[in-house]
TIDO-123188 format. One line per 8 residues: number of its first residue (from 0); their letters; for each residue x, y, z of C-alpha. Coordinates in nm, 4 decimals, padded with zeros to 6 digits, always signed. Each point is the difference from the previous one (the first is absolute). Layout:
N
NUM = a = X,Y,Z ~ ...
//
This chain:
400
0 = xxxxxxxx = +09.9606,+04.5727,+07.0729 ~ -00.0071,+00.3990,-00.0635 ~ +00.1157,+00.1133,-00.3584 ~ +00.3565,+00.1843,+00.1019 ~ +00.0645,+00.3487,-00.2235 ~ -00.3331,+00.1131,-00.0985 ~ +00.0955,+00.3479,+00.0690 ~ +00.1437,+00.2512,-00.2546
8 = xxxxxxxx = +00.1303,+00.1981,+00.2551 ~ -00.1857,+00.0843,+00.3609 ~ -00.3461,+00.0418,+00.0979 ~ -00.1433,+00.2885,+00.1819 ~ -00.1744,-00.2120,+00.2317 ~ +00.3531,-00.0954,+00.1399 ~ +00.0528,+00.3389,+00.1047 ~ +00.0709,+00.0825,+00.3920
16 = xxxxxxxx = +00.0852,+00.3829,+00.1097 ~ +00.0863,+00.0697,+00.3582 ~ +00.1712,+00.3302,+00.1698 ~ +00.2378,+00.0322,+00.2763 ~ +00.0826,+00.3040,+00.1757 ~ +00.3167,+00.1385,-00.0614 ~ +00.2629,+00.1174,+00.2870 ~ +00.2194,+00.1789,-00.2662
24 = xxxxxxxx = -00.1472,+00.1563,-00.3149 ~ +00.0785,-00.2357,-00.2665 ~ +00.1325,-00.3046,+00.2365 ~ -00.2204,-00.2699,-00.0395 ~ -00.0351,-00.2239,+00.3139 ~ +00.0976,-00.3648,-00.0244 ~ -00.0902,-00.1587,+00.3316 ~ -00.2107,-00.2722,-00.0199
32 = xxxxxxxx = -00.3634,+00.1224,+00.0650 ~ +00.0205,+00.3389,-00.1003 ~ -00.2591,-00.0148,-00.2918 ~ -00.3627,+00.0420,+00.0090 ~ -00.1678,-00.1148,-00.2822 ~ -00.3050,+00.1958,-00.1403 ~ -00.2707,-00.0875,-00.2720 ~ -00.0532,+00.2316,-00.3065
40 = xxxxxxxx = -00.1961,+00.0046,-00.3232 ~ +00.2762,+00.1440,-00.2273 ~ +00.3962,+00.1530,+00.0062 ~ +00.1657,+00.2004,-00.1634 ~ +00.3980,+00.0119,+00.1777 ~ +00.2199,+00.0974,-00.2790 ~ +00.3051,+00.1762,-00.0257 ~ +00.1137,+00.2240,-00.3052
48 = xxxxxxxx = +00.3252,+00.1428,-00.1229 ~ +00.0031,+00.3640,-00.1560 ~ +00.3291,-00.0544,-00.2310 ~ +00.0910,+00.3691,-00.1781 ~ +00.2042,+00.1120,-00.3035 ~ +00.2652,+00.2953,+00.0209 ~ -00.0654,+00.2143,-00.3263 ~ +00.2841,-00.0362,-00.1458
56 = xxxxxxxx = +00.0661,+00.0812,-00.3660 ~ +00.1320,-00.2951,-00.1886 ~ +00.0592,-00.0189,-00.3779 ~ -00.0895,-00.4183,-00.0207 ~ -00.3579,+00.1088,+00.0344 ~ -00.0664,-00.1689,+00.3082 ~ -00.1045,+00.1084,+00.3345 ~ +00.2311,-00.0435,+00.3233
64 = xxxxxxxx = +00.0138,-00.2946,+00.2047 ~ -00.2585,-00.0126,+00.2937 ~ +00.0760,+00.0039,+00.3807 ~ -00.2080,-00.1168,+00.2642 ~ -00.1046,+00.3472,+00.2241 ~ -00.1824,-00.1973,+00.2542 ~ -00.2279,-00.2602,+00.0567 ~ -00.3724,+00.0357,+00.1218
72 = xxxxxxxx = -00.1512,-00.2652,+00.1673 ~ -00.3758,+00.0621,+00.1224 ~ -00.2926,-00.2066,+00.0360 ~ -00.4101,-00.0203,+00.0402 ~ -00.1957,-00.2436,+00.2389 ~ -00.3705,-00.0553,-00.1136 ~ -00.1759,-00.2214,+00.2790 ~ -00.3731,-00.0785,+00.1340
80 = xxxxxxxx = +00.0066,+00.1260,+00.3886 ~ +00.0203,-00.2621,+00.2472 ~ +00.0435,+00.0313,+00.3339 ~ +00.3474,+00.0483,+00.1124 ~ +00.1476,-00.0695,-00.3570 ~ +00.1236,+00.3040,-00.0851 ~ +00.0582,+00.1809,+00.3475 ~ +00.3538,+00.0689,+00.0884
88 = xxxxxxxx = +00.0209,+00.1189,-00.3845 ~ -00.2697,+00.3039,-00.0047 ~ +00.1635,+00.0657,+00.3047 ~ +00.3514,+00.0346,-00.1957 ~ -00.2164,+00.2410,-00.2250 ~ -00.1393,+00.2124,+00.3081 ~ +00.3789,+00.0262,+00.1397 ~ -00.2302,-00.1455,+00.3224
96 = xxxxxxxx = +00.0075,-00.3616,+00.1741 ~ -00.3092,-00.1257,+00.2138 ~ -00.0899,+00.0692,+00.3400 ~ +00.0322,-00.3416,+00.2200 ~ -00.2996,-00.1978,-00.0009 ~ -00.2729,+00.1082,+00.2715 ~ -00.0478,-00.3439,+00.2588 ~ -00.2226,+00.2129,+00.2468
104 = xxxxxxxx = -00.1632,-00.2836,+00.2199 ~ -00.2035,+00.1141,+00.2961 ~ -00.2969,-00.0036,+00.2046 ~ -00.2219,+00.2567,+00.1382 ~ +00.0275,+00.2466,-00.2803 ~ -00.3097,+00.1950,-00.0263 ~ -00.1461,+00.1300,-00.3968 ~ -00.2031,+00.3028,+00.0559
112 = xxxxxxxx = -00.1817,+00.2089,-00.3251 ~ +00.0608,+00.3684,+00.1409 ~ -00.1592,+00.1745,-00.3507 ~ -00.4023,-00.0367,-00.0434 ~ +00.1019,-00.0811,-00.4193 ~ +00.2300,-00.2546,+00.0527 ~ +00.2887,+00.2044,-00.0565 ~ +00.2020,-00.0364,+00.2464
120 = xxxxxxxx = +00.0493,-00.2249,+00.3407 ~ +00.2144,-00.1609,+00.2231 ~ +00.2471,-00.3286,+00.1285 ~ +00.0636,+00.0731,+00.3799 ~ +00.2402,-00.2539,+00.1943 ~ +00.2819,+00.0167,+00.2368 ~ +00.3348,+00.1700,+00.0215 ~ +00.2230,-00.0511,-00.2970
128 = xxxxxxxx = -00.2435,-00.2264,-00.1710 ~ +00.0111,+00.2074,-00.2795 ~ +00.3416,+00.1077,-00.0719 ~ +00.1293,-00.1212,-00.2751 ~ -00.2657,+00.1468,-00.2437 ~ +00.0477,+00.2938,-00.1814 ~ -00.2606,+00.2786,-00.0458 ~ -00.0927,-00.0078,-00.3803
136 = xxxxxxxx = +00.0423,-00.3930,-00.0478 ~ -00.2964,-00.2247,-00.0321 ~ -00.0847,-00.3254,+00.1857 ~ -00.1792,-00.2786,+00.0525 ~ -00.2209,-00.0749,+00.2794 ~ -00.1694,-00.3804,+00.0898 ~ -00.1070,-00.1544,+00.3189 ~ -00.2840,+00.1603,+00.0860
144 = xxxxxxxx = -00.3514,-00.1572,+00.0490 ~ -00.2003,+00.2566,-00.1054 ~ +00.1212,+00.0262,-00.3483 ~ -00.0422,+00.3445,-00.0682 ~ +00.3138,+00.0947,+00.2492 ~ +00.2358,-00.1846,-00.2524 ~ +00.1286,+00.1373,-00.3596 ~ +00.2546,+00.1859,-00.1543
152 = xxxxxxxx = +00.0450,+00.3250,+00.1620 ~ +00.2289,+00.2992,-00.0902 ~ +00.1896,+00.1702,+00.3157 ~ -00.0115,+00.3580,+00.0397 ~ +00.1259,+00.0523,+00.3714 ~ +00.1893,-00.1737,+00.2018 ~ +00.0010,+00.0597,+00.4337 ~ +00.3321,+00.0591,+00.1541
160 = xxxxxxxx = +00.0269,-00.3052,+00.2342 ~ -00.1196,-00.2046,-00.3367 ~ -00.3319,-00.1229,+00.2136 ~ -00.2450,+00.1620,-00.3041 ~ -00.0164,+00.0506,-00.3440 ~ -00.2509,+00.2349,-00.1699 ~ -00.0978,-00.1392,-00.3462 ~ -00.1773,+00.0751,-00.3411
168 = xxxxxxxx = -00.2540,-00.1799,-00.0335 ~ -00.1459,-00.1014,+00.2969 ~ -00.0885,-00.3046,+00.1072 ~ -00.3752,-00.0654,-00.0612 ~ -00.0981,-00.1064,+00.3436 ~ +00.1280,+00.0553,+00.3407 ~ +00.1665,-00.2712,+00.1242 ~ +00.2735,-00.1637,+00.2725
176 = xxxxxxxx = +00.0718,-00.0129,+00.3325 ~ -00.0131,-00.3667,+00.0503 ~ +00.2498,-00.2354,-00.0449 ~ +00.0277,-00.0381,-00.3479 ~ +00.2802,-00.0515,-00.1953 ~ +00.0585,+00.3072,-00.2272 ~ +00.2705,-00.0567,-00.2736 ~ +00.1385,+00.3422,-00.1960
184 = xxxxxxxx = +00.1802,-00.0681,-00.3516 ~ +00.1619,+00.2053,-00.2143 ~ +00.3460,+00.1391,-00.1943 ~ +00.0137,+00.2854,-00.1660 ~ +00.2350,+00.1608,-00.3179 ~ +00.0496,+00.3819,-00.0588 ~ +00.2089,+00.1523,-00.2108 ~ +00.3466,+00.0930,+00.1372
192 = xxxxxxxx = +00.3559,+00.0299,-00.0013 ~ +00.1230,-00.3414,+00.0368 ~ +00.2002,-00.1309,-00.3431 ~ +00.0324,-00.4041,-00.0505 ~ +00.1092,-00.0996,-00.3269 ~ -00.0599,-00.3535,-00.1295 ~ +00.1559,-00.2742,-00.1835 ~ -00.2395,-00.1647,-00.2155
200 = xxxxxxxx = +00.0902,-00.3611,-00.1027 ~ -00.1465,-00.1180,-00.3165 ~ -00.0246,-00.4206,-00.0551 ~ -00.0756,-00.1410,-00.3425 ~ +00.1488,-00.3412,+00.0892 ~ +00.2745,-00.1037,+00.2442 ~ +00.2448,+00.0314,-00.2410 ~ -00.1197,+00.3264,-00.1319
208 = xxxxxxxx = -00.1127,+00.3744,+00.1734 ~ +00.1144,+00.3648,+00.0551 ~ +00.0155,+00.2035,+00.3104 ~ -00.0391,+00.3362,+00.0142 ~ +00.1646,+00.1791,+00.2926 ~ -00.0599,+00.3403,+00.0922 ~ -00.3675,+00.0459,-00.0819 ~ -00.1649,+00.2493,+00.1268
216 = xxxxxxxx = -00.3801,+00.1002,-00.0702 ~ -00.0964,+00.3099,-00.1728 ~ -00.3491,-00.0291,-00.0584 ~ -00.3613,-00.2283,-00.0231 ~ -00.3615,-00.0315,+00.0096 ~ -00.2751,-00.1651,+00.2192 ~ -00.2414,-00.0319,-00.2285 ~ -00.3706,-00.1632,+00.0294
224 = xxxxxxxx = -00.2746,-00.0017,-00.2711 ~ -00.3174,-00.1635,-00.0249 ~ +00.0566,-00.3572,-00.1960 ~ +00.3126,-00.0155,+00.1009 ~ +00.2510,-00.0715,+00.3065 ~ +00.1703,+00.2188,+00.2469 ~ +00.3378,+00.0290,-00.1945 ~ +00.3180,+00.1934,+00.0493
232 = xxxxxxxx = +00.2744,+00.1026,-00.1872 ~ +00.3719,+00.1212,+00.1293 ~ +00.2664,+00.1626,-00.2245 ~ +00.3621,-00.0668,+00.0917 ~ +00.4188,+00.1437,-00.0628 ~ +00.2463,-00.2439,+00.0520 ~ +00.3719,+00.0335,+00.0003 ~ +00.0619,-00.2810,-00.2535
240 = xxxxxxxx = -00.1233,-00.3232,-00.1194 ~ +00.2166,-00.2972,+00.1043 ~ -00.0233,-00.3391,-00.1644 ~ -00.0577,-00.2740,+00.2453 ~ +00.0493,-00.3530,-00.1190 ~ -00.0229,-00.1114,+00.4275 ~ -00.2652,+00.1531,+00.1834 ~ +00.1488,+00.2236,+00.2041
248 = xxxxxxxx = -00.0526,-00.1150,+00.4018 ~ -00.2010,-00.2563,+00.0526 ~ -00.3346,-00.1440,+00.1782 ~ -00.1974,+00.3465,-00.1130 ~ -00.3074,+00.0038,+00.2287 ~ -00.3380,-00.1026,-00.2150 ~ -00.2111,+00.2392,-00.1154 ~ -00.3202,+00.1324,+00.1781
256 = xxxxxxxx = -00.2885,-00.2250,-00.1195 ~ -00.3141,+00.2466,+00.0817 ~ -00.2229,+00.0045,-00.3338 ~ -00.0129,+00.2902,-00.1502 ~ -00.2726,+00.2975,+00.0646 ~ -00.2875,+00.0755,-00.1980 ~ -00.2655,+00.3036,-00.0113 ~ -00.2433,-00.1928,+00.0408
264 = xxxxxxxx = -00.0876,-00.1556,+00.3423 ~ +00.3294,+00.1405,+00.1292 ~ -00.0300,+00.3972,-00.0797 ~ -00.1659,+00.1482,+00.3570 ~ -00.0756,+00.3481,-00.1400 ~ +00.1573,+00.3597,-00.0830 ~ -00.0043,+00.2360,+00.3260 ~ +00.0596,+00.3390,-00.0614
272 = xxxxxxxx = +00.0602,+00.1964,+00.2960 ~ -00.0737,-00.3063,+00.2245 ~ -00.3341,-00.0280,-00.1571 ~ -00.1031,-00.3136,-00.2476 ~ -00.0827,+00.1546,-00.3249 ~ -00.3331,-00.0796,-00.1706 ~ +00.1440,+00.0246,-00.3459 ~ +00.0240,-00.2879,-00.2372
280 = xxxxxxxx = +00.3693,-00.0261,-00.0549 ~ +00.1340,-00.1572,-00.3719 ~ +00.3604,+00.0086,+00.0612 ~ +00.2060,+00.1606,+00.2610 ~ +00.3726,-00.0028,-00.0222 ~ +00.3428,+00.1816,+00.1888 ~ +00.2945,+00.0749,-00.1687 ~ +00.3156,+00.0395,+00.2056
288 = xxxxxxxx = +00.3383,+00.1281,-00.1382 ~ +00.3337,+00.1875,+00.0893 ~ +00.0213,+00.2464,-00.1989 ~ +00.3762,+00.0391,-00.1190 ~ +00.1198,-00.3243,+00.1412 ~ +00.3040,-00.0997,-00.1977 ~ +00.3302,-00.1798,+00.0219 ~ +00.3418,+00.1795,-00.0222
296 = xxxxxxxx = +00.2688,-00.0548,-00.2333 ~ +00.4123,+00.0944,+00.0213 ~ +00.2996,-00.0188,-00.1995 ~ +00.1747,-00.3577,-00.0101 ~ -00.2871,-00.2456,-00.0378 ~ -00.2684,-00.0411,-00.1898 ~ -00.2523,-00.1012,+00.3342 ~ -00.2023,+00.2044,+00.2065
304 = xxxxxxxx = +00.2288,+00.1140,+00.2702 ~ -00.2957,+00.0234,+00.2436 ~ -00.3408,+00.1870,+00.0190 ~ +00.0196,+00.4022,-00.0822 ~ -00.3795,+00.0407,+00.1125 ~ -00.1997,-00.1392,+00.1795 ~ -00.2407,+00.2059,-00.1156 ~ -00.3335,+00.1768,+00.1270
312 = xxxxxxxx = -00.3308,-00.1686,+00.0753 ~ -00.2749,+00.0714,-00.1674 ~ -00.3654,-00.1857,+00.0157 ~ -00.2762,+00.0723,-00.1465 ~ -00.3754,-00.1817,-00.0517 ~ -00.2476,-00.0363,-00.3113 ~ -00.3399,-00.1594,+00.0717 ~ -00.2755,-00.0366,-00.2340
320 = xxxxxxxx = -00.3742,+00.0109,+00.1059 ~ -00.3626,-00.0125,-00.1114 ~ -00.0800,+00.3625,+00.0043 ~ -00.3308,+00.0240,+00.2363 ~ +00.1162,+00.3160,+00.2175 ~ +00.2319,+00.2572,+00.0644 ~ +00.1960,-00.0721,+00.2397 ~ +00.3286,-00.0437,-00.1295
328 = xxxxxxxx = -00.0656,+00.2383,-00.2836 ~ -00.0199,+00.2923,+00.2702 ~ +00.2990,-00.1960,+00.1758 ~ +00.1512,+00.0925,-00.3404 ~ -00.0960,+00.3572,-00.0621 ~ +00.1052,+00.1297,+00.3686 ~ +00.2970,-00.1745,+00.0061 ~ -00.1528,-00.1852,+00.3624
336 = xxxxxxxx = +00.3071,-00.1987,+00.1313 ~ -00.1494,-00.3498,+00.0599 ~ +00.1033,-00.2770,+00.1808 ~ -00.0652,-00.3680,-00.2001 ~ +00.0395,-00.3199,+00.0895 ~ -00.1641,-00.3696,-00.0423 ~ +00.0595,-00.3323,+00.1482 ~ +00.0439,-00.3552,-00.1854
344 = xxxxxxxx = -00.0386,-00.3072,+00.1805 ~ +00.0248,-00.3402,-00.1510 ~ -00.1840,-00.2892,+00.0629 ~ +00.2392,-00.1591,+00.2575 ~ -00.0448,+00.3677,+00.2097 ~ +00.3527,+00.1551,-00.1075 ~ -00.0082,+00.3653,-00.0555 ~ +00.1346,+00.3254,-00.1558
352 = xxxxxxxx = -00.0854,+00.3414,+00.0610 ~ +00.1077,+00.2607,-00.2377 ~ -00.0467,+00.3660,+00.1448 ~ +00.1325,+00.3195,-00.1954 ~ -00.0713,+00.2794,+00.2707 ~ +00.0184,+00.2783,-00.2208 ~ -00.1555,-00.0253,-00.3713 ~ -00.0761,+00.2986,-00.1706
360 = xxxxxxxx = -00.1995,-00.0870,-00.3397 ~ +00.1585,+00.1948,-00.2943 ~ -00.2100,-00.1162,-00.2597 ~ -00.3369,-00.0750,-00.1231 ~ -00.0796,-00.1389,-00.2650 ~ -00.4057,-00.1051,-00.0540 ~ -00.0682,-00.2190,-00.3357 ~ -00.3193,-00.0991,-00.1892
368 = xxxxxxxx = +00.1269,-00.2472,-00.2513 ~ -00.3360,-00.0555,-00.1791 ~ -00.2943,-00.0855,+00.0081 ~ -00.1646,-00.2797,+00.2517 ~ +00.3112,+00.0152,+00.2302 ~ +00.0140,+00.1255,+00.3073 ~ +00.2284,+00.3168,+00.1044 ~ +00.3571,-00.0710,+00.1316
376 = xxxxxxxx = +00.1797,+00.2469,+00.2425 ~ +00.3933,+00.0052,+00.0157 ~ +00.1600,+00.2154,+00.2560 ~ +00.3796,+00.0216,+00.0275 ~ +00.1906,+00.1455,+00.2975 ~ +00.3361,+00.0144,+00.1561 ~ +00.1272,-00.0340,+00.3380 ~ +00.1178,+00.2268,+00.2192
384 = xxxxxxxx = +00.2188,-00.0450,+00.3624 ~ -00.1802,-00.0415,+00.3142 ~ +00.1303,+00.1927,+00.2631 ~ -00.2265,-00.1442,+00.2210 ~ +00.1533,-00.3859,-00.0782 ~ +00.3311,+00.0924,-00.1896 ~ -00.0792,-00.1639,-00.3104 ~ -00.1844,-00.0253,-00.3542
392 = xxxxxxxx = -00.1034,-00.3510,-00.0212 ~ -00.1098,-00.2712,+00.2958 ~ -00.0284,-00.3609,-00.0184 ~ -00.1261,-00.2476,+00.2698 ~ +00.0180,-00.3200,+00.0521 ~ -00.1693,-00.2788,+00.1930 ~ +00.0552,-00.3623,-00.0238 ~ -00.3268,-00.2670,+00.0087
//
């Protein structure tokens, strides 16, 4: 027998966030299955009124009575990055969506280095075997016996009957033209002009939870840091908060179970300019936001009548290193546009790549904190457009 109302109120543990995609800004879908659940370590959903006085003169000595000018709702998603947990909503904060998933299956397809360092090489099949990749996206090569022909390789060209790709790196070792099975993953996120907005369904109980419809995402981090986990954070505007004593559809889909990253055995290096730097890296971390993002307000109610901005992207990076060289430190002073980028695969073989193609460091900043420590680096920069790929920010994905 279980002791029955032991709890002064709820318990965090109980709580269950999901999103669904909204067809209408501020409609929250009710069909059964529309919810995908997602882990986090902390929320902050809220909503706020802003209630003003008139200044009116009065001789009780009292103020005015207050009236509700609108109400705010916004919200903030801390989280430890998992594979596939948080996808479809950084892609509401790049205005993007996901390329399908690469299921390239063939045999025959010939890996050739064409560059004496490594830096560049070839895939070579038939007709058409390669059309559904996109120049700029990254992928994932396996079947090959001699080992050094698989990997993750970044395309750079792309033939026009889709029989070849060109990509960066290349493979280590010449390889192919047997029948081996060659499989190509891979989806890819840029930064567009594609808006979804979001309901986001908070559960304390099953009696008790809020929804928040019309969210859209103005800003977050990807953050990593030596002791610590990959972790992510995403800042949200929502038309209104809602209380929800039913959940709101039904049968949500579970969320991803993939453990969450960590910078230890997982991190797989900082390239700059396609090259794996041979700095020791403390912390590196990439703040994304929309600048002016904001949610517009008219006469007759006090909600959010639907988004005024959706504001600007802006990215930018800040790494900190063991000063030994430099490299980045003349990066810095020439204002050298660099390209950076670094891979994290967990143990179970699922992958991100995060690629910013144009970084120009803005700041230096080189610290001796005393005595017996060693000397720390931090370099800031922001992004700028590629006009070569059309966007700030890249991120690729390929499932174990």
């Amino acid at each position: 027998m279980a002791t029955a109302s032991y709890l002064a109120g709820t318990d965090s543990n109980d709580l269950e966030l999901s999103h669904a995609t909204e067809a209408t800004w501020g409609t929250s879908p009710a069909t059964s299955g529309a919810y995908q659940k997602f882990r986090v370590n902390s929320e902050g959903f809220s909503e706020q009124k802003n209630r003003t006085r008139p200044g009116e003169i009065r001789s009780d000595w009292q103020v005015s009575a207050a009236v509700t000018q609108d109400v705010q709702a916004r919200g903030n998603l801390q989280f430890g990055i998992s594979y596939n947990n948080t996808d479809a909503l950084l892609a509401g904060l790049l205005t993007g969506a996901w390329t399908a998933n690469l299921a390239i299956s063939a045999t025959g397809i010939a890996a050739a280095q064409t560059a004496s360092d490594g830096s560049a090489g070839t895939f070579t099949g038939v007709a058409s075997d390669f059309d559904d990749v996109t120049v700029g996206q990254w992928i994932k090569v396996a079947g090959f016996s001699t080992s050094g022909a698989n990997g993750y390789f970044r395309v750079t060209a792309k033939n026009t009957d889709g029989s070849q790709i060109t990509v960066a790196p290349g493979p280590a070792d010449d390889a192919g033209g047997t029948a081996e099975t060659i499989t190509i993953t891979g989806s890819m996120l840029r930064n567009a002009t594609t808006f979804n907005s979001f309901s986001i369904q908070k559960r304390l109980s099953s009696a008790i939870g809020f929804i928040y419809p019309g969210t859209f995402f103005t800003g977050g981090q990807i953050n990593a840091a030596r002791g610590q986990f990959f972790s992510g954070t995403l800042d949200a505007l929502c038309k209104n908060e809602t209380k929800a004593a039913t959940e709101v559809g039904s049968n949500p889909v579970a969320a991803p179970t993939a453990k969450v990253m960590n910078t230890v055995g997982h991190f797989q290096s900082l390239n700059i300019d396609g090259t794996a730097t041979t700095s020791k890296i403390m912390n590196l971390n990439t703040t994304i936001s929309r600048d002016g993002a904001a949610l517009a307000f008219a006469l007759g109610s006090s909600d959010a009548q639907g988004v005024g901005s959706v504001g600007g992207l802006n990215v930018s990076i800040q790494t900190e290193i063991y000063f030994a060289d430099y490299d980045l430190y003349d990066a810095y002073k020439a204002e050298t546009e660099k390209e950076f980028s670094y891979r994290v695969t967990d143990t179970a073989g699922n992958t991100y790549i995060i690629t910013i193609p144009i970084v120009v460091l803005g700041t230096s900043t080189i610290t001796i904190g005393g005595p017996n420590q060693p000397v720390m680096a931090r370099f800031e920069g922001m992004a700028d457009p590629s006009s070569t790929y059309g966007c700030s920010i890249q991120l690729d994905r390929m499932a174990a």
